[in-house]
C-alpha positions in Angstrom: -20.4 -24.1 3.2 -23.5 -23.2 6.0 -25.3 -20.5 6.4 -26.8 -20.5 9.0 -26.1 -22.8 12.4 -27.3 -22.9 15.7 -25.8 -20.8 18.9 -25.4 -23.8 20.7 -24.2 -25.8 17.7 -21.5 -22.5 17.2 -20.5 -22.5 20.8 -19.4 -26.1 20.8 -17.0 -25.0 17.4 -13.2 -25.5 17.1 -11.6 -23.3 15.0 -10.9 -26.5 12.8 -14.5 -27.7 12.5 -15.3 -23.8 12.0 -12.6 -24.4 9.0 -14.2 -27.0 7.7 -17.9 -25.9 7.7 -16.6 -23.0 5.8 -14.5 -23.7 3.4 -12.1 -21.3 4.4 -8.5 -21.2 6.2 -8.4 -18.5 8.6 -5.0 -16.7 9.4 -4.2 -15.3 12.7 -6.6 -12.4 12.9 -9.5 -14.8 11.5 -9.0 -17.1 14.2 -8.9 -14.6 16.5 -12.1 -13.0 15.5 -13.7 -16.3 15.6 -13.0 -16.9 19.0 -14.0 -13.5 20.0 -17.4 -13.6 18.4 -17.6 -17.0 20.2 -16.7 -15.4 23.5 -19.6 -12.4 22.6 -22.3 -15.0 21.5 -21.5 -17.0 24.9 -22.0 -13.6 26.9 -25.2 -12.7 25.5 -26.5 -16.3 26.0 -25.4 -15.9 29.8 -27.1 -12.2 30.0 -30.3 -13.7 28.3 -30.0 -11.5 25.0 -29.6 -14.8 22.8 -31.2 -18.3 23.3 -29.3 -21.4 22.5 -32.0 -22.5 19.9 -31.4 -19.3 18.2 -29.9 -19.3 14.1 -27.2 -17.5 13.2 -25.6 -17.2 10.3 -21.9 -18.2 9.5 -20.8 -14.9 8.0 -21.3 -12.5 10.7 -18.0 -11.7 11.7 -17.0 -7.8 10.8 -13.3 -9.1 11.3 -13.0 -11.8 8.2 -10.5 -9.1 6.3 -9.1 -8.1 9.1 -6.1 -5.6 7.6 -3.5 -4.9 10.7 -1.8 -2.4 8.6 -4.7 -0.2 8.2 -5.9 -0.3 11.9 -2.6 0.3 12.9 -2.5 3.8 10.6 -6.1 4.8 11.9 -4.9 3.9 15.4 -2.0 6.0 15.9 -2.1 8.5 13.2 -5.8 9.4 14.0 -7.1 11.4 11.1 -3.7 11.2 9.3 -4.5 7.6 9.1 -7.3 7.2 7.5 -6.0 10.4 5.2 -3.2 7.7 4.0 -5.7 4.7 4.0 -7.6 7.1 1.3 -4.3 7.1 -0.7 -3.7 3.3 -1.1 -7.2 3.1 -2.6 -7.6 -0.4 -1.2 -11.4 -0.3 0.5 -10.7 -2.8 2.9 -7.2 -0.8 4.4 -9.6 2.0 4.0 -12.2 0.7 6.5 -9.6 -0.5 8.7 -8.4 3.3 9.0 -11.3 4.0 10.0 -12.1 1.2 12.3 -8.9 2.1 14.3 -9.7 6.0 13.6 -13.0 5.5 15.8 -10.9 3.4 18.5 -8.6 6.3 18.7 -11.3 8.8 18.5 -13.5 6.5 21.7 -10.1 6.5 23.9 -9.4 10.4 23.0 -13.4 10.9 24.3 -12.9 8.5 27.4 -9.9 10.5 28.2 -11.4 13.8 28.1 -14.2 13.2 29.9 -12.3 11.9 32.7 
């Protein structure tokens, strides 16, 4: 298991070595996260906000439990949602709600203002 790794050492990552350094199989939305936080980390090296020497650790994904069901509720039920989310008593469906609550709120705002 690492904890910490280089950016330049992440960028060059498979999802299979990632796999392997961490001791963990990751499902779809894992590997999905992965690549996007790959995809981030290789933007903010191109805009200057990261260097390649940098460390950083191996658990900084916010999308490890991933829970569909829960963003999905947030998402289209809005406030309802995360109302239901509260009623399943599961903390991680519950920050999903509200993960997918704040996307639905963002695209409500965008629209408004436009």
């Amino acid at each position: 298991m690492i904890n910490t790794i280089t950016v330049k050492d992440f960028l060059s990552l498979s999802v299979a070595e990632y796999e392997k350094l961490t001791g963990k199989k990751l499902q779809f939305t894992g590997k999905l996260s992965f690549k996007l936080m790959r995809h981030q980390v290789k933007k903010a090296v191109k805009k200057g906000k990261l260097q390649e020497s940098s460390m950083l650790f191996a658990s900084m994904s916010v999308f490890d439990d991933f829970n569909m069901l829960g963003f999905i509720l947030g998402f289209l039920l809005g406030p309802i949602g995360v109302a239901i989310g509260y009623l399943t008593k599961d903390e991680n469906i519950i920050k999903w709600t509200w993960m997918g609550f704040g996307a639905w709120a963002l695209i409500l705002v965008i629209a408004i203002l436009i």
